[in-house]
N, C-alpha and C positions, 0 to 999 in steps of 0.2 A: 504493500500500500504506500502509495506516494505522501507524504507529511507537507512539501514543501518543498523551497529551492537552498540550495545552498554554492560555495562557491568553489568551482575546480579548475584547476592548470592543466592545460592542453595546448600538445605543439598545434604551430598555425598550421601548419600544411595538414594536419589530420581534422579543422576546423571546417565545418560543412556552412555554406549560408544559409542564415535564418534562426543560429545558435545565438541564444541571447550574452550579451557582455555583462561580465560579473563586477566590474567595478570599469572607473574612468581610465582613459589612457591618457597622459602630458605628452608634449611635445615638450623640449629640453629646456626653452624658454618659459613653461608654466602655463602653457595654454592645452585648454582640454580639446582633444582632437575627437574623440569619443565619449560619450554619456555613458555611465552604468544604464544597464537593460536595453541598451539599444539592439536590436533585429538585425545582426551584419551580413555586408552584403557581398556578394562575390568583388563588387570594385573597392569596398572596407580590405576584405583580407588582402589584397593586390598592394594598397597602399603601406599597410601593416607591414607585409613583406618587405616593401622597400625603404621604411624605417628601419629594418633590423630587427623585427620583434622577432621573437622566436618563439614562443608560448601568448598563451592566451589565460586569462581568468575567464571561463563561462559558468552561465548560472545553469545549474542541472538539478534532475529531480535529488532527495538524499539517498532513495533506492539505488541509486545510480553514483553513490560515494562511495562504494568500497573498497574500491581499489586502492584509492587514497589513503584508505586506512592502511592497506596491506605496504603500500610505500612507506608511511608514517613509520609501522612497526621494526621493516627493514632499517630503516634509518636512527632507528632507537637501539636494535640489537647490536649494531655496528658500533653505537656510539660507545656503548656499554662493554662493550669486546675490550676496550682497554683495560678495564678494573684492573686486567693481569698487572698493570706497572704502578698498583698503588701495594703496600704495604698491608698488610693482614688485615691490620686490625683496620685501618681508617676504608678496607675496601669493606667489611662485613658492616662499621657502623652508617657508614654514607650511602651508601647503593643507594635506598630508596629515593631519600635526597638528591641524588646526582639524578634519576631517572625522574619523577616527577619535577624539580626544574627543565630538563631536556623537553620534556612533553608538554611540557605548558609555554617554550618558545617555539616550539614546530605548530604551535598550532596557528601563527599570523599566517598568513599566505606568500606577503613577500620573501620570508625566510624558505618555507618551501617550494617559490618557485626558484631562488636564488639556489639552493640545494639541489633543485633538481637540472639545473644549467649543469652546475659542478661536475653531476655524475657521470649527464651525457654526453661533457667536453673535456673531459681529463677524470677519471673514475683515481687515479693515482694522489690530482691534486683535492678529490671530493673526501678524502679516507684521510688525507694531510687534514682535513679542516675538522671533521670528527674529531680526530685526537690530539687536536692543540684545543678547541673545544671544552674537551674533557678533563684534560688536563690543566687549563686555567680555570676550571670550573674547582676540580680540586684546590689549588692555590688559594682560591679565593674563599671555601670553606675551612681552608688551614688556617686564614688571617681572619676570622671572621664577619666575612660578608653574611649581612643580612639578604633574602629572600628576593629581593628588587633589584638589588646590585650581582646578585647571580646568576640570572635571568638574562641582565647586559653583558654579564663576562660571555655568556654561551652563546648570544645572541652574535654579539660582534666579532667574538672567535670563529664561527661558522661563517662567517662571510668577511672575515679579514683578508682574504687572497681572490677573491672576487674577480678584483681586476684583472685577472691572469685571463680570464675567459669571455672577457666582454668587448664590443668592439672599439677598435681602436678613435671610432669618433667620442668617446669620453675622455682621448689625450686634453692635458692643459696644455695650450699657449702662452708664450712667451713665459715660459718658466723653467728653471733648469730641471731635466730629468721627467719634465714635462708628460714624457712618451713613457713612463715608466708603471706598474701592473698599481702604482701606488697613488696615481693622481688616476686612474682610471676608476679604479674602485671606488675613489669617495666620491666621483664628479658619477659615477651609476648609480650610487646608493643614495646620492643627494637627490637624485630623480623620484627614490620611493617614498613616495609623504607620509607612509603613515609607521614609516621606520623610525627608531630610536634615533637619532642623530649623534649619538657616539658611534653608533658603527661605522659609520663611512669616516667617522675623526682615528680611528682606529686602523681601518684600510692606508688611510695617507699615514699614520705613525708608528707602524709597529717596526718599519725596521732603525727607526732612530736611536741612536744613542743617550744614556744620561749625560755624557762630557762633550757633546753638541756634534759627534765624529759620523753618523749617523747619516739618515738618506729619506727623504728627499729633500727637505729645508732645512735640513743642520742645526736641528731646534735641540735644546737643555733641558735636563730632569724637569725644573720649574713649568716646562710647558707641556710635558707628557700627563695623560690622565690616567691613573693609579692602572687604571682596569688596561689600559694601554700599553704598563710596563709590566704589568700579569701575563699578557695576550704575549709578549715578545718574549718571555724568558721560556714559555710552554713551544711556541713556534721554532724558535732556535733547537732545543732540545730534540723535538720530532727529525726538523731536519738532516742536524747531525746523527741521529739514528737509522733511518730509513730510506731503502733504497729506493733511491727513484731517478732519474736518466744514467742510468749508471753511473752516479759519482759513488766514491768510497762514502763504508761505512765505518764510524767508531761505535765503539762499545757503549754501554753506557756508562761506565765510570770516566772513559776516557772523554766523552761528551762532557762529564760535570766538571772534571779538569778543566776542560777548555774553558767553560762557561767561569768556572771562577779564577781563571786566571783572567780575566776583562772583567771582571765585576771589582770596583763596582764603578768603573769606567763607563762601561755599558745596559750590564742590567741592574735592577733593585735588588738592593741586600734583602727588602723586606720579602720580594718576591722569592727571590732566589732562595733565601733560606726555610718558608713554608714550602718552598720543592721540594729540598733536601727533606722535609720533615714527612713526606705523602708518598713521594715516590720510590718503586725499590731496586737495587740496581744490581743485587744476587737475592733473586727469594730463595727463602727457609728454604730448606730439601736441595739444593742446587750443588753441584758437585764441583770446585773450582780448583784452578791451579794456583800454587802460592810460589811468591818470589822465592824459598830454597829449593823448590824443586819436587815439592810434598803437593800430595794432593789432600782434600779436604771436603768437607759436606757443610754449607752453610746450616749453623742449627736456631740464629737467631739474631734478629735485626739490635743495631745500639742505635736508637732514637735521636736523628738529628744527623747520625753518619752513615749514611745508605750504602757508602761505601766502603766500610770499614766496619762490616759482621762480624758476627762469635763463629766460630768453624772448630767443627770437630777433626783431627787431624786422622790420615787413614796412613794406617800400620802400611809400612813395605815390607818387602819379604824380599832377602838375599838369596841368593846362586840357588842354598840347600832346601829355598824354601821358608826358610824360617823367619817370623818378623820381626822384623830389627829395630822395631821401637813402642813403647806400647801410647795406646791409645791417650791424648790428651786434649783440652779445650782452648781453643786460642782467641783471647779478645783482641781484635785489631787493632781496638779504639787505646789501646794499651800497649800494645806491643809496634812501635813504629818501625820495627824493623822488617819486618814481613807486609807486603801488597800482597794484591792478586794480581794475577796474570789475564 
């Protein structure tokens, strides 16, 4: 039984004339080229086309939402797929929290038509944007973000790289760096009116610096916004881990290396150390190799030093078999003379 209409994202070329419009469409200057509920017309979608549009909001019966849902949920499982890089405890007590925030920003439309650009134009950089996402989402319940400012961290995390996939007519002029994924994204997201306007301050600033070395305006801590230097220290992190056009990958301790050797040049101590405090960078059970040459079984996190675990040390056995050393517990956070490998 039909209820009613509600609103769905549909590419244009799959849009039939006579499908009504789910909401206004602008023109970049602020003029409405189309009414919500208007009747479109084959010369509508022709013109659409040659804006650039590429999806469509139509108004459809709700019988006829469920696919949406089935997107939705993909999109929630995926986000959640990361828990693996949070720490035992902080993954069992936040789950619910990290998922109903995620669920209650997928449900604006412009996030998920902007999510669903991502997928079907770089599926690599749409999975990047899940887990810096998720990962500032944790940060920002490490530091204590309130319910409304978590919302913004995931909101603006999900479409902080935006501009990688939008067309090149949201370049700025005369500005340096102009042409770059980072004046693209806020000059698209400035398009969407009924968007948060930190996220598109977000797209232009997350690759900046706190010591002004940063890109595209060379701007200072003073002028980054808190949730902006959260959004950069989670997106640095992902990138240095995960492969994507085949550059190398580090580890992730050798990732938190790096990161805190520029810190706090570049990112927030405040950020950077609610990472260290959520993420984990050998979990519990993990078998590692130790700088003398011993191998070992991670038996348990020291709170604050993700990279510097308690390990259980694993007996070797000489030529006759026999093991040549017995079993001991090793605190890292204590013992400076053993790393992992």
């Amino acid at each position: 039984m039909v209820v009613g209409l509600e609103t769905k994202y549909v590419r244009l070329k799959d849009v039939m004339p006579g499908s009504l419009l789910g909401k206004e469409i602008f023109s970049l200057d602020g003029q409405i080229l189309l009414r919500k509920g208007v009747s479109l017309t084959a010369i509508h979608l022709k013109r659409l086309k040659q804006f650039g549009i590429d999806t469509l909001p139509l108004l459809v019966p709700l019988s006829q939402h469920n696919a949406d849902e089935t997107v939705c949920c993909a999109h929630t499982r995926l986000y959640m797929s990361n828990q693996q890089l949070l720490v035992e405890e902080k993954s069992l007590i936040w789950n619910n929290k990290l998922k109903e925030i995620f669920t209650l920003v997928l449900q604006q439309t412009e996030v998920q038509e902007s999510l669903t650009m991502l997928n079907r134009m770089d599926e690599g950089l749409y999975q990047h944007s899940l887990t810096v996402a998720f990962l500032s989402t944790a940060i920002g319940m490490e530091n204590g973000f309130n319910e409304q400012q978590l919302k913004r961290v995931v909101r603006a995390a999900l479409l902080h790289d935006i501009g990688k996939v939008v067309s090149e007519k949201f370049n700025e002029e005369n500005q340096v760096l102009g042409d770059d994924h980072t004046w693209r994204g806020y000059n698209y997201l400035q398009t969407q009116r009924n968007l948060d306007p930190l996220a598109s301050i977000v797209a232009l600033s997350h690759h900046e610096s706190l010591d002004g070395s940063g890109y595209p305006r060379g701007i200072k801590a003073n002028f980054l916004h808190e949730i902006t230097q959260t959004i950069a220290v989670a997106n640095v992190f992902d990138r240095l881990t995960n492969q994507r056009k085949k550059k190398p990958l580090m580890s992730f301790a050798k990732a938190l290396e790096f990161m805190l050797a520029f810190a706090p040049k570049r990112y927030s101590s405040f950020s950077l150390s609610a990472f260290m405090m959520c993420v984990t960078f050998f979990p519990t059970g993990s078998q590692v190799r130790l700088s003398n040459g011993n191998y070992g079984v991670v038996v348990s996190q020291n709170k604050g030093l993700p990279h510097r675990p308690i390990v259980t040390m694993i007996p070797q056995e000489d030529s006759a078999g026999r093991s040549n050393q017995t079993v001991k517990k090793v605190d890292l956070a204590k013992d400076y003379t053993l790393f992992i490998h």
